[in-house]
N, C-alpha and C positions, 0 to 999 in steps of 0.2 A: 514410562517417563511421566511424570506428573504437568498437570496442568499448569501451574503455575508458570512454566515456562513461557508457556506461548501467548498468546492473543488470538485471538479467532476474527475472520474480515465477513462484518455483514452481509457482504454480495450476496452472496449465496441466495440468501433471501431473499431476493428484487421486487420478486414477482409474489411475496409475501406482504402484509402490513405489517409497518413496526412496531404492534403489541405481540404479535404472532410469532416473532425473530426475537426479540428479548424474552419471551417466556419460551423459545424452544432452545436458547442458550444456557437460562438460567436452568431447565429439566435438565437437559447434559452437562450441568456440573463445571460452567464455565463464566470465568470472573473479572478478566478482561478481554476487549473487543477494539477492531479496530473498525469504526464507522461509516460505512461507505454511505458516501453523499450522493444519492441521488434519490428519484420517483422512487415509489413512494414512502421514500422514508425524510433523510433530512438532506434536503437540496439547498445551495445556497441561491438556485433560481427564483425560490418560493418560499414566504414566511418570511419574521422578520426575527430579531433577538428574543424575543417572550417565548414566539410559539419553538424557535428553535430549542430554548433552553426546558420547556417546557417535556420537550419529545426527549430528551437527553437523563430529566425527570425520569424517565420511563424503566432509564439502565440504573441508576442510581437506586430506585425502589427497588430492583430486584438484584442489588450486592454486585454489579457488574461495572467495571471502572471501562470509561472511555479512553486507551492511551493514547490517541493518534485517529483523526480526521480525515475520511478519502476521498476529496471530491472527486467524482466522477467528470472528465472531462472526454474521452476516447470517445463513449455511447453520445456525446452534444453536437459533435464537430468541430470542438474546440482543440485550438493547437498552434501551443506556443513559439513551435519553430516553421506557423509560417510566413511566407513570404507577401500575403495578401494583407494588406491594411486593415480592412471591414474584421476580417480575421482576428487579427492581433488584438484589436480595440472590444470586439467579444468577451476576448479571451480574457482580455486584463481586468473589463467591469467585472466577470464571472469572477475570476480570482481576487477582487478585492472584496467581495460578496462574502466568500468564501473564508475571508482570515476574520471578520466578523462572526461566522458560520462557526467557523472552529473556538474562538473564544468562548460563542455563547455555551456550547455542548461540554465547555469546562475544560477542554485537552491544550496541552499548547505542543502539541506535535502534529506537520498537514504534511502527507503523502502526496508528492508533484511528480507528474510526466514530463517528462522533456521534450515532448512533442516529437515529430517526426515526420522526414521528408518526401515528398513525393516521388514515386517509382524514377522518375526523370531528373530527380534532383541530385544534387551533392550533401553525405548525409553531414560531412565535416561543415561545410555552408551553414547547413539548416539548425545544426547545433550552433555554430556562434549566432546565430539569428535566436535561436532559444536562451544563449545568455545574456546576449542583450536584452530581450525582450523582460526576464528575471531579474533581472538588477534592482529596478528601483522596486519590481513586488517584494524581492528581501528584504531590502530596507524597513519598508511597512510592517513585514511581519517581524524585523528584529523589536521596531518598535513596541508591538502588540506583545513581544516577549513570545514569539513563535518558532520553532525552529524548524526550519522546512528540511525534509527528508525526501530526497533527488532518488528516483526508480530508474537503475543506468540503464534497463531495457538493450541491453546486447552490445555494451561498452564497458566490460567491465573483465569480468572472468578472461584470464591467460591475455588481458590487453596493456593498455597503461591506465585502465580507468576514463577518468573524464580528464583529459591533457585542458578542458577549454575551462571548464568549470573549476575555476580555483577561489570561490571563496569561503573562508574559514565560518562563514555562519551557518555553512548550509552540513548537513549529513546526507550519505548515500546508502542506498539498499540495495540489495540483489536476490535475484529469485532462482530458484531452483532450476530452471532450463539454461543458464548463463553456468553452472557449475557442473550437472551431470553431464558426463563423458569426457569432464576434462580434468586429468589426473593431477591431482594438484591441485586444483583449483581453488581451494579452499587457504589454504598456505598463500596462494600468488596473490590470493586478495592482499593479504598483507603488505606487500610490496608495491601491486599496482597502483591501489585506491587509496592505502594505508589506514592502518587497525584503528587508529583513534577519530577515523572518520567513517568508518562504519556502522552504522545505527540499526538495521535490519535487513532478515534473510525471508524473503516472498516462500514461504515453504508450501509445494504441491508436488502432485507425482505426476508421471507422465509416460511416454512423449503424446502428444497429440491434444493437448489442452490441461487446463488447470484441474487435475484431479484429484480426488479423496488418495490420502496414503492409503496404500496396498493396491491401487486398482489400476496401478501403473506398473512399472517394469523398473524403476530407479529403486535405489535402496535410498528412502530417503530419513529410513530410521538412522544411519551411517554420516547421514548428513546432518540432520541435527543433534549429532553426538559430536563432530567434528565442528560444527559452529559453536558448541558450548563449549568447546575445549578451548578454541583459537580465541576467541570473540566474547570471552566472560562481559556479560555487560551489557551487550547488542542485544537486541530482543528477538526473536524468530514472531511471523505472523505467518499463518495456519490459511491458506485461501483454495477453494473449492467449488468454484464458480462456472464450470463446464454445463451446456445445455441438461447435459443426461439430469442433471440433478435439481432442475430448475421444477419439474411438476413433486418435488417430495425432498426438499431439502432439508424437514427435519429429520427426517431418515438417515438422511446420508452422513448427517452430523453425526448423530449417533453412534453407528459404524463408525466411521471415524474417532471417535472419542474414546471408544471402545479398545481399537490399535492402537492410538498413541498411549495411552493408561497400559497397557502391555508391554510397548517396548523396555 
């Protein structure tokens, strides 16, 4: 299957610098990326619009398009659905950092979390607390001409989607562990989330963390054969971010690049 397809998510890289991650993309023969926003690459904690744009400079010289912004929030302690104030008010400077962040790197697509409840919580609760808390950041990024792309994180595949999350600005994604082992699943997106609101599929293999295809047990060639079938249009993103691959990640690219150009 050709490259073109996909986008590739910087993670992988973290514990790389980002000259080292742009030139190990651009050797594997890869043209879009999807940006993960953290240390030490491009944070919306640190730097302002120059130096950001300036890092962004870096994908652009080497033929590689940025489609979509990730800021990192999981690895901060940031989290939108909670119920602490100190919390929220973090979360919302960070994200308004961040729709800055995403404009300067040239994308106007930003990958969001919806946060998530504590073991003790209600997770229906702690989702309307995340839509609330999301509302007026929408706003801002409809403004900025941004379109935020909601990661359903285990609300999605064989459910109703997001029943709380209904506004028409936002798009939703799903990853590979919310679809494998559930027959159909692919199809029922249609229905639950609905097609025209589907923007991307988190593609990795598994089970047991986000791995290189092949080095898991899912057929996830099957899977993005059946999202480009279903979902003409949606774009799949490539992610690979499991420990094993953190001391030699341009390897594991490689390998990988290697399988998907075969499928």
């Amino acid at each position: 299957m050709d490259l073109q397809y996909f986008s590739i998510c910087t993670k992988a890289f973290s514990k790389n610098s980002l000259p080292y991650t742009v030139q190990s993309l651009q050797r594997a023969g890869w043209s879009d990326c999807v940006l993960w926003g953290g240390v030490p690459h491009v944070c919306p904690l640190y730097g302002n619009t120059r130096t950001w744009a300036e890092k962004a400079g870096w994908f652009q010289s080497a033929g590689i398009t940025i489609s979509a912004f990730y800021p990192e929030m999981a690895g901060y302690g940031l989290n939108p659905a909670s119920a602490d104030r100190n919390s929220k008010c973090r979360t919302k400077d960070y994200l308004l950092r961040a729709i800055d962040c995403c404009v300067a790197v040239g994308t106007r697509r930003i990958l969001l979390y919806p946060g998530a409840a504590l073991e003790d919580e209600d997770r229906d609760q702690a989702l309307r607390r995340s839509e609330e808390f999301y509302q007026p950041v929408f706003e801002k990024m409809a403004a900025a001409g941004i379109t935020p792309v909601l990661m359903c994180a285990g609300y999605s595949a064989g459910k109703e989607g997001f029943p709380i999350f209904q506004n028409s600005a936002i798009k939703f994604a799903v990853s590979s562990d919310e679809i494998m082992g559930n027959a159909g699943a692919v199809k029922g997106l249609e229905r639950s989330v609905g097609k025209e609101n589907l923007a991307l599929l988190i593609l990795f293999d598994g089970p047991g963390g986000h791995l290189v295809a092949g080095d898991g047990i899912w057929d996830v060639k099957k899977l993005a054969e059946d999202w480009r079938m279903h979902f003409e249009g949606a774009s799949m993103m490539v992610q690979f971010d499991d420990r094993r691959y953190v001391t030699d990640a341009r390897r594991a690219l490689q390998i990988m690049t290697k399988r998907i150009l075969a499928w």
